[in-house]
Backbone as numpy.savetxt, mean C-alpha at the origin, in Angstrom:
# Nx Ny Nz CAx CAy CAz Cx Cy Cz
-20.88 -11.11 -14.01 -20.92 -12.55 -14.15 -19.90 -13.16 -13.19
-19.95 -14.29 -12.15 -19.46 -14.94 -11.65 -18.47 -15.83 -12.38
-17.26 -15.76 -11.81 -16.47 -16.83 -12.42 -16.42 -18.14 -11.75
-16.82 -18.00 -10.54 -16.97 -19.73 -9.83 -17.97 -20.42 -9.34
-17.59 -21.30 -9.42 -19.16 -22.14 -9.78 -18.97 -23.12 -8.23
-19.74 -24.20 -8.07 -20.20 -24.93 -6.97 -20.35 -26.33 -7.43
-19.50 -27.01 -6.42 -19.59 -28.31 -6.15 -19.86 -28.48 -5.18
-21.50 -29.47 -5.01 -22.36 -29.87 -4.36 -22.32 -31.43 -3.99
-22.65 -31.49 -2.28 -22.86 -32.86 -1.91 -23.42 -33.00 -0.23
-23.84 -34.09 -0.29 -24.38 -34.16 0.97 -24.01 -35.24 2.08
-23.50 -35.32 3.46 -22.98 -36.01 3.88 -23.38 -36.07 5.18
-23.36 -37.49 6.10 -23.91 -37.95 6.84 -23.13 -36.47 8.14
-23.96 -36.26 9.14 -23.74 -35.73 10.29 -22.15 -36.11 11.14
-22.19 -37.22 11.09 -20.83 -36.94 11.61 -19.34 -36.95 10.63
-20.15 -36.96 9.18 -18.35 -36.56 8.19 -18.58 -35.18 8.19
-19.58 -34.59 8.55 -20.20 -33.23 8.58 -19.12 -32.47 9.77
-19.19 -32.84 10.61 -18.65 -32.82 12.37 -17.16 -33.20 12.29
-17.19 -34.40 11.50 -15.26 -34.29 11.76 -14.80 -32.93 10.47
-15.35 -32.22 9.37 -14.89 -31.49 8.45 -14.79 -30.37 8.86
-15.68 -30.49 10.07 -15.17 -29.13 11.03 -14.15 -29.21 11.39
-14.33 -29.87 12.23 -13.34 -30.14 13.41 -11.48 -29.93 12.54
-11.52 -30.39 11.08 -10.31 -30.28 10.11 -10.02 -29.39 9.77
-10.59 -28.59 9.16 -11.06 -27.11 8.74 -10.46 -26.27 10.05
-11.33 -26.38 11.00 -10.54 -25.06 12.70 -9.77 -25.45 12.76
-8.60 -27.12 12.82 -7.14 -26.92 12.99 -6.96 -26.51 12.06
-6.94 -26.33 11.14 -5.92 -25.52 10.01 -6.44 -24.00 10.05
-7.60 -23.39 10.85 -7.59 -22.18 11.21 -8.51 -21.75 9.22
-9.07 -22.88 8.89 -9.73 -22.36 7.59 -11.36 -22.29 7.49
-11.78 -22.19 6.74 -12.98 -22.11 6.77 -13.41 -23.80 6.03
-14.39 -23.74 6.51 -14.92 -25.41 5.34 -14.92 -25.77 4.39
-15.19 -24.79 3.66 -15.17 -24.25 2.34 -13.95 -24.37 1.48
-12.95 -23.38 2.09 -11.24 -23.75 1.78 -10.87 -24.84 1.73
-10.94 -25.39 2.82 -10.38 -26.86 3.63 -11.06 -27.77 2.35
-12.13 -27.99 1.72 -12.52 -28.65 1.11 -12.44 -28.57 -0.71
-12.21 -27.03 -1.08 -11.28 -26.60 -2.04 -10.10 -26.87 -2.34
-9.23 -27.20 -1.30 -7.67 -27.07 -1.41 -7.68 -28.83 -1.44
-8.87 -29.67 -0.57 -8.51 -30.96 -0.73 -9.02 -31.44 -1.91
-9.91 -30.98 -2.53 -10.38 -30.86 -4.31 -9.34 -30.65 -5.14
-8.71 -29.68 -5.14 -7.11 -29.66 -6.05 -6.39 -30.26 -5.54
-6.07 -31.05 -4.52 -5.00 -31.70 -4.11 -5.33 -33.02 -4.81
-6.86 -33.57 -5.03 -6.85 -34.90 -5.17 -6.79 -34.45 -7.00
-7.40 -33.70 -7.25 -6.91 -33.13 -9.37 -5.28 -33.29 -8.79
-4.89 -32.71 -8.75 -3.14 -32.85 -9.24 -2.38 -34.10 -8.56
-3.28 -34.72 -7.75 -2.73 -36.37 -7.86 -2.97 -36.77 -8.95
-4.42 -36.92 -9.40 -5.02 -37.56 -10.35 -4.18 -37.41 -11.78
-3.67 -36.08 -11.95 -2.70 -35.74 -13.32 -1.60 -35.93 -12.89
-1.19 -36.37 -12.03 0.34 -36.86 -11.94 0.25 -38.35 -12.39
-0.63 -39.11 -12.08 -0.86 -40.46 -11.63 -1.02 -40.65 -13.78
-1.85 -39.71 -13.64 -1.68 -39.96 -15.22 -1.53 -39.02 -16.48
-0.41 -38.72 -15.82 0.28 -37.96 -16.84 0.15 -37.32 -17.43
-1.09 -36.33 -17.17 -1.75 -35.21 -18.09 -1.57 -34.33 -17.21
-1.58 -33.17 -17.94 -0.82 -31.93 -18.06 -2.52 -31.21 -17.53
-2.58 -30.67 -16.46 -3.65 -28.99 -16.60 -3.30 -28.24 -17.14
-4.15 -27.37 -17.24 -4.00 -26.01 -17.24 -3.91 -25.58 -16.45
-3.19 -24.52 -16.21 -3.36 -23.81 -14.90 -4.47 -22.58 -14.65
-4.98 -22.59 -13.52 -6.50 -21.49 -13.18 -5.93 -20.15 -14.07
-6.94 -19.78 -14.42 -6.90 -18.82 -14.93 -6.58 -17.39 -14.17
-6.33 -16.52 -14.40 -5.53 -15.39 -13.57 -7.11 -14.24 -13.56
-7.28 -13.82 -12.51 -7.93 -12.87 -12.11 -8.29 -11.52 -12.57
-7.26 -11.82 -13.89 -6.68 -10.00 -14.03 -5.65 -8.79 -13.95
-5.67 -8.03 -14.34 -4.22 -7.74 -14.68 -3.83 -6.99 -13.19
-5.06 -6.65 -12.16 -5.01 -5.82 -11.50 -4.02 -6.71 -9.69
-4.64 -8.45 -10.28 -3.68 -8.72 -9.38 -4.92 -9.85 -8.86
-4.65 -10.60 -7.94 -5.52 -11.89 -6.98 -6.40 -11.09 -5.90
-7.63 -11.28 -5.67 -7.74 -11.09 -4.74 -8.70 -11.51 -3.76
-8.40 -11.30 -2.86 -8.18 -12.02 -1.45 -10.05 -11.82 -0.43
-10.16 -12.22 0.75 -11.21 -11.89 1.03 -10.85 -12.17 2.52
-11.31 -11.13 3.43 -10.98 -10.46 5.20 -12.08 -10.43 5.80
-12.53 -11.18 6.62 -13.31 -10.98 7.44 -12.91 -10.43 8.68
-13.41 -8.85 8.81 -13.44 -7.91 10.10 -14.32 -8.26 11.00
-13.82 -7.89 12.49 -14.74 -7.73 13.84 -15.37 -6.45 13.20
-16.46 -5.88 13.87 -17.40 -4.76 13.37 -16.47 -3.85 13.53
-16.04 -3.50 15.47 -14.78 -2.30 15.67 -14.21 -2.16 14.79
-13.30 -3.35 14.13 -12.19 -3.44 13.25 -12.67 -2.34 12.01
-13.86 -3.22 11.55 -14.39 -2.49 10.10 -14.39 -1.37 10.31
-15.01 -0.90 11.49 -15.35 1.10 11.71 -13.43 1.65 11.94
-13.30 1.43 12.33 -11.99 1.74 12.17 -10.96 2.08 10.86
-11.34 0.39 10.24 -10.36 0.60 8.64 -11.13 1.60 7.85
-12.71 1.91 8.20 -13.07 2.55 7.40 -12.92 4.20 7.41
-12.69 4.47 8.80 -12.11 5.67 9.00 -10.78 6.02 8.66
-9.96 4.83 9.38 -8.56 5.61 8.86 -8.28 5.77 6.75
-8.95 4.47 6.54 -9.40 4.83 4.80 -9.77 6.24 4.49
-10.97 6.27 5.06 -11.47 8.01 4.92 -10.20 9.11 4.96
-10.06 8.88 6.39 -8.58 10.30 6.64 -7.84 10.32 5.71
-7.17 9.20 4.80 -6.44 9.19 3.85 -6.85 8.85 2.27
-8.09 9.91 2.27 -8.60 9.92 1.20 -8.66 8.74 0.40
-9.05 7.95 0.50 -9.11 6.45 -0.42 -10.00 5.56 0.41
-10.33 3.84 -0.57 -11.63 3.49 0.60 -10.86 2.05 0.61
-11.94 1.57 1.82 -11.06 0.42 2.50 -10.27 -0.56 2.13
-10.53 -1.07 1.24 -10.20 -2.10 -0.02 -8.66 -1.53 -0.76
-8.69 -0.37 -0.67 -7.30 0.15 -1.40 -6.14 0.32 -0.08
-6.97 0.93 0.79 -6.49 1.47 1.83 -5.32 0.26 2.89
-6.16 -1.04 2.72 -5.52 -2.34 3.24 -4.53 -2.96 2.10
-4.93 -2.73 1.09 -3.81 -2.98 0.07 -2.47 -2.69 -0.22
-2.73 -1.38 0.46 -1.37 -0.43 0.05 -0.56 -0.64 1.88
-1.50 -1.14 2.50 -0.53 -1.29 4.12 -0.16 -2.57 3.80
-0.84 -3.69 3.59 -0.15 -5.20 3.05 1.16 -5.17 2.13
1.24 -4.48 1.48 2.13 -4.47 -0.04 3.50 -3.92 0.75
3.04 -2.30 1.49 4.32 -1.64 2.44 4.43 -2.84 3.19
3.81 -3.13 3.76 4.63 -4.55 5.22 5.26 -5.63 4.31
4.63 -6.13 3.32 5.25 -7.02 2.60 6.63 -6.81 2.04
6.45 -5.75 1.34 8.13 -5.15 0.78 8.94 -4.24 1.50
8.21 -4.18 2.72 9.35 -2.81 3.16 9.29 -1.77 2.85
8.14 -1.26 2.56 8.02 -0.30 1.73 7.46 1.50 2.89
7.77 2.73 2.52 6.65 3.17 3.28 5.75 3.92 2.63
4.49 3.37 3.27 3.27 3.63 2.52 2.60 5.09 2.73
3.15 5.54 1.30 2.32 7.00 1.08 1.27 7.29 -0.06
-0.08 8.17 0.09 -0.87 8.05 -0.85 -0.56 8.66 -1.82
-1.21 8.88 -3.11 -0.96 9.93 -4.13 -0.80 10.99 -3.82
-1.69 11.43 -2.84 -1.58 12.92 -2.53 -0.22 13.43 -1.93
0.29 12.47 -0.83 1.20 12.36 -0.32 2.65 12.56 -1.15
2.81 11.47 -1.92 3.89 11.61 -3.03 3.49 12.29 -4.32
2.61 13.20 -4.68 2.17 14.23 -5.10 3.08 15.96 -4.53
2.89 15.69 -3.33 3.39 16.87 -2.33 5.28 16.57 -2.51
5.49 15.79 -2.61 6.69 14.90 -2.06 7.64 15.66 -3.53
7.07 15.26 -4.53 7.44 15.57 -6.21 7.34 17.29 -6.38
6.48 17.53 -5.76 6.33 19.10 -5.75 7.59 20.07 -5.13
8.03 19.47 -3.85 8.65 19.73 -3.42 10.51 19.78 -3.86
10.67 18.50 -4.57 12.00 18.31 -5.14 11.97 18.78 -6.71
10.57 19.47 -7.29 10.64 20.21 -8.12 11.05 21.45 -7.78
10.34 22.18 -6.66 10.78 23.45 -6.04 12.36 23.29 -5.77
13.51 22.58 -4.86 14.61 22.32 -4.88 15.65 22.22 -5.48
14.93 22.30 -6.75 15.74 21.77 -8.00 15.85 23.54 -8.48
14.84 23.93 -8.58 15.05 25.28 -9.03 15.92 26.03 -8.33
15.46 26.18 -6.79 16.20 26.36 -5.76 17.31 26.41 -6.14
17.91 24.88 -6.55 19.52 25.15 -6.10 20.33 25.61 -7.92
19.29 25.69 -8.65 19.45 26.23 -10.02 20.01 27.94 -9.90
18.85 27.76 -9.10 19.55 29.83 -8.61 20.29 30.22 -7.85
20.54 28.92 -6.80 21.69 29.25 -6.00 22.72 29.25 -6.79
22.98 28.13 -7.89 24.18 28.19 -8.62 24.41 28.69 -9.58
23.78 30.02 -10.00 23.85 31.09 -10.71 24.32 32.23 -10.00
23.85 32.11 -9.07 24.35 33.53 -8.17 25.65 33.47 -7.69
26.17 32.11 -7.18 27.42 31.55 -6.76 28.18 32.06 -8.21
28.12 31.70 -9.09 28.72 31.82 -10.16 28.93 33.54 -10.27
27.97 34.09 -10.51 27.98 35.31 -10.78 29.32 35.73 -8.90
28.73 35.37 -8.34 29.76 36.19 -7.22 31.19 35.57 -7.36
31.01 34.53 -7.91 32.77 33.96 -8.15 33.47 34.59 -9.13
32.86 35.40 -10.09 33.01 35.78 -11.62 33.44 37.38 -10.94
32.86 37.88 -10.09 32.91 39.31 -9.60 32.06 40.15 -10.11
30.60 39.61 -10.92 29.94 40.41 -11.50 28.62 40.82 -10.64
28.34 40.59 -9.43 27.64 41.11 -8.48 28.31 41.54 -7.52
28.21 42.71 -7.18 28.58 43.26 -5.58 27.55 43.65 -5.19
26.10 44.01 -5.77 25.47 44.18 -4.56 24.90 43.83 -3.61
24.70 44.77 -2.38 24.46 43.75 -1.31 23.03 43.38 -1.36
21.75 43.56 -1.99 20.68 43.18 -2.25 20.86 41.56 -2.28
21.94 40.94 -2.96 22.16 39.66 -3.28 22.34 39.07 -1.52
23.11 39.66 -1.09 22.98 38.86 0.26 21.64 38.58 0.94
20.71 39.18 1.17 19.66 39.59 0.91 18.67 38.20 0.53
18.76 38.31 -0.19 18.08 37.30 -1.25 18.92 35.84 -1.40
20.19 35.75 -0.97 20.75 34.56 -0.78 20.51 34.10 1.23
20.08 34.95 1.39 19.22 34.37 2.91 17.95 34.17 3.00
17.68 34.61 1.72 16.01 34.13 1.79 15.87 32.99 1.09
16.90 32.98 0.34 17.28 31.24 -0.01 17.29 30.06 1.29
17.87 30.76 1.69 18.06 29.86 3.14 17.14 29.36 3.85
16.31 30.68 4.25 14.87 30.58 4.80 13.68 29.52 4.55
14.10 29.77 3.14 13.48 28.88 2.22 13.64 27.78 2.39
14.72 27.49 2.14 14.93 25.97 2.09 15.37 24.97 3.46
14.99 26.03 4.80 14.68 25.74 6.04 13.24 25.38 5.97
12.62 26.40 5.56 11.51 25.92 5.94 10.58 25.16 5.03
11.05 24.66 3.54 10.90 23.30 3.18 10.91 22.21 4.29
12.36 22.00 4.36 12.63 20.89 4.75 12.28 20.68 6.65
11.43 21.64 7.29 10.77 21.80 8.14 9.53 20.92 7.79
8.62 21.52 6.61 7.55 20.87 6.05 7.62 19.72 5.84
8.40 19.98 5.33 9.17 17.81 4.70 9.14 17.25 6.21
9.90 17.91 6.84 9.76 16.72 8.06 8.50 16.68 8.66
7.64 17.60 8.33 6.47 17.57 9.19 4.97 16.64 8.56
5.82 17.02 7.34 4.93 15.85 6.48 5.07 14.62 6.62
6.01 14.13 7.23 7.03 12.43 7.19 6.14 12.32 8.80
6.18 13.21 9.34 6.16 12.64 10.81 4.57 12.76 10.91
3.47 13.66 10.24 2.12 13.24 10.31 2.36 12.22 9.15
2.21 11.50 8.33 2.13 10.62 7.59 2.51 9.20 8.73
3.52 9.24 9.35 3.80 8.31 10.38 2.86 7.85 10.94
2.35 9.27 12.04 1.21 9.29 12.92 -0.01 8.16 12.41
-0.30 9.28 11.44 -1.66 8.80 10.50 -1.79 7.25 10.25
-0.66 6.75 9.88 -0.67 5.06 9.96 -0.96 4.53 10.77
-0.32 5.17 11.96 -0.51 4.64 13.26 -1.83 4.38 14.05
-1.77 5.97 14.41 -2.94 6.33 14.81 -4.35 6.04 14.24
-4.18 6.10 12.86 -5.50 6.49 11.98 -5.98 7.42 11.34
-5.74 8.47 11.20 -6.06 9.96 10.52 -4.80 10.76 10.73
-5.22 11.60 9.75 -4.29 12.78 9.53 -4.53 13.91 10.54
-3.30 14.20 11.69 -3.69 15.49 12.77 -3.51 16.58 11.69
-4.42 17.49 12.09 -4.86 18.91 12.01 -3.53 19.89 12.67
């Protein structure tokens, strides 16, 4: 079901011609331009006499939303880089608006999925490093197997944070560019 309805009228050719002409300086559509001067003349009208609106009703809990008209290129484009990053266009422009808006940087679920995985692994990581530290401070390991295995700690957590960076820097790309390199 539609929530908005239509106000209808008909007007001579040239109020037709100047509503253009009002509408492209403000870079709006006719439509807008003639919406926004519809509520402008309501909230004179309730100032003038003193009644209170209501205010429009809210969209939903999910948020306002908006409407983009793409060049075709444009569309084939958002719709690919959408694709590469698993999600579809509509989400995909949402989540780059919201990052530019707040400063934010924009990663998908999957993305900060990997991200959580990783500082779960770390956490253990340094759980065992600081058991073993302990135990060698205590003097209750000498063997050298432990050295051993406290370099494969290392290894490890080189080549995390190898991944990590390699994940940060295709995630970069991918914004950029458009897809995720292989």
């Amino acid at each position: 079901m539609r929530r908005d309805h239509y106000v209808k009228t008909r007007v001579p050719e040239h109020t037709k011609q100047r509503v253009q002409e009002m509408a492209s300086q403000r870079f709006l559509t006719e439509s807008i331009w003639l919406r926004q001067i519809i509520e402008a003349e309501i909230q004179k009208a309730a100032t003038t006499l003193k009644s209170a609106l209501a205010p429009p009703p809210e969209r939903g809990p999910t948020g306002r939303r908006i409407a983009v008209r793409l060049l075709p290129g444009d569309a084939l484009l958002l719709k690919e880089r959408a694709t590469a990053r698993r999600t579809v266009p509509a989400t995909y422009v949402s989540i780059l608006l919201r990052a530019h808006l707040r400063e934010l940087s924009p990663l998908t679920k999957d993305e900060l999925q990997a991200f959580r995985e990783q500082v779960r692994e770390l956490r253990a990581i340094g759980r065992n490093l600081n058991q073993i530290a302990r135990a060698l401070n205590r003097g209750e390991v000498v063997d050298a197997s432990v050295r051993e295995d406290l370099w494969m700690f290392v290894k490890l957590g080189t080549a995390m944070r190898e991944a990590t960076r390699a994940l940060l820097k295709a995630n970069t790309k991918a914004w950029e560019v458009g897809h995720v390199p292989e």
